[in-house]
C-alpha positions in Angstrom: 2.6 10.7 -0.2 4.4 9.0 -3.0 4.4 4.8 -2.5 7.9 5.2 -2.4 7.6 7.3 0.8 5.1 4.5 2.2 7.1 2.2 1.8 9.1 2.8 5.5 5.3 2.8 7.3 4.6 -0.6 5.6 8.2 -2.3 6.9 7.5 -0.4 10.6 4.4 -1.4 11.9 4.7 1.2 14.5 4.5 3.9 12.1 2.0 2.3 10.2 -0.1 2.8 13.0 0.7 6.5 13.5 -0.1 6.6 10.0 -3.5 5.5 11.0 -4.0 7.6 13.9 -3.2 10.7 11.7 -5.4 9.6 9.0 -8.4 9.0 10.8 -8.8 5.5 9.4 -9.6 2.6 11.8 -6.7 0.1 11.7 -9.5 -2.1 12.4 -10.6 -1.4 9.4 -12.0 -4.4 7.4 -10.3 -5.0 3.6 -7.9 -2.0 4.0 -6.1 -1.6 0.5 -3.3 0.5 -1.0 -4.8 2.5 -3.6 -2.5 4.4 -6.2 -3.7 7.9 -8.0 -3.4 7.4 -11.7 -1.7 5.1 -12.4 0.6 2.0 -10.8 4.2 3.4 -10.6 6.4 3.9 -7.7 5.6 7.5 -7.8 2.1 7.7 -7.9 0.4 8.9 -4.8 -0.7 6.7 -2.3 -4.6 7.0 -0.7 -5.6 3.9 1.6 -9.3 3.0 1.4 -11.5 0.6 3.4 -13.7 -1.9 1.0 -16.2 -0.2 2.2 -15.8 3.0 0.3 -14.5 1.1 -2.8 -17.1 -1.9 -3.0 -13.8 -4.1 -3.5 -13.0 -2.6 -7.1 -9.7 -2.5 -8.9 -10.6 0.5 -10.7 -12.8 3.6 -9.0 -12.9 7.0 -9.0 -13.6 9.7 -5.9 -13.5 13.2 -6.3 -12.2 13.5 -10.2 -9.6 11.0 -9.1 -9.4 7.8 -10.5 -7.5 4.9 -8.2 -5.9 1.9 -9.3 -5.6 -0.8 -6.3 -2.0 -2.5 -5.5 -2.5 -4.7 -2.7 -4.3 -4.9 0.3 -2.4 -3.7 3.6 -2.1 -7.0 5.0 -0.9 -8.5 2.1 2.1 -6.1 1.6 3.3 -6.0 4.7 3.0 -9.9 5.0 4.9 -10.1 1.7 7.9 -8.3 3.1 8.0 -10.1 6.7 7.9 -12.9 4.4 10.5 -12.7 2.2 14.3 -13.1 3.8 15.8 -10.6 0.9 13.2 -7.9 1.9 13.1 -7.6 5.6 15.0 -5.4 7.7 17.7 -3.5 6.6 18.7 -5.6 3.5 16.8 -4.0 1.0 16.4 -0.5 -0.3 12.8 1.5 -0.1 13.1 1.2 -4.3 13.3 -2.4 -4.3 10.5 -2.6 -1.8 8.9 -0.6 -3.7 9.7 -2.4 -7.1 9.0 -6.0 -5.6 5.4 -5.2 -4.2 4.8 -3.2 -7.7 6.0 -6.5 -9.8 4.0 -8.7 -7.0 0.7 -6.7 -7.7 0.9 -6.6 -11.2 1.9 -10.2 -11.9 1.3 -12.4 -8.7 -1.9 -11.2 -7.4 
């Protein structure tokens, strides 16, 4: 799945967690992150990975793929409940998108 298409799981926690559930990954899970294949665009593909299988890089690689991280979980759905222009309905899945692309690779 593109990060555009996350983008709806991240702004309904609901889904997140059926996302989860049909991942096999523990939403217990400690230091969940938002990896992106290849490179950090909106339509990369999006792989979630505990810190435990990443050792807390930016930069890894697993299976001939090589991951760039974005933002932990918790921090990108805490950015958008946080910001009034983001939540609900007022913004598009591109702007999402956009804003937590722009946050990742200037604010964090």
């Amino acid at each position: 799945m593109k990060l555009l298409g996350f983008i709806d799981y991240l702004v309904t926690p609901t889904k997140l967690e059926g996302f989860y559930r049909t991942q096999n990954i523990s939403a217990e899970a400690e230091g969940l992150s938002i990896y992106l294949a290849g490179s950090l665009t909106i339509e990369s593909k999006v792989r979630l990975f505990g810190i435990e299988e990443t050792g807390g890089q930016i930069h890894f690689q697993q299976d001939g793929v090589d991951y760039i991280y974005l933002l932990e979980i918790d921090l990108a759905t805490g950015l958008v409940e946080a910001d009034p222009n983001l939540k609900g309905n007022k913004a598009s899945d591109l702007e999402l998108a956009d804003r937590l692309m722009r946050y990742a690779i200037y604010d964090a």
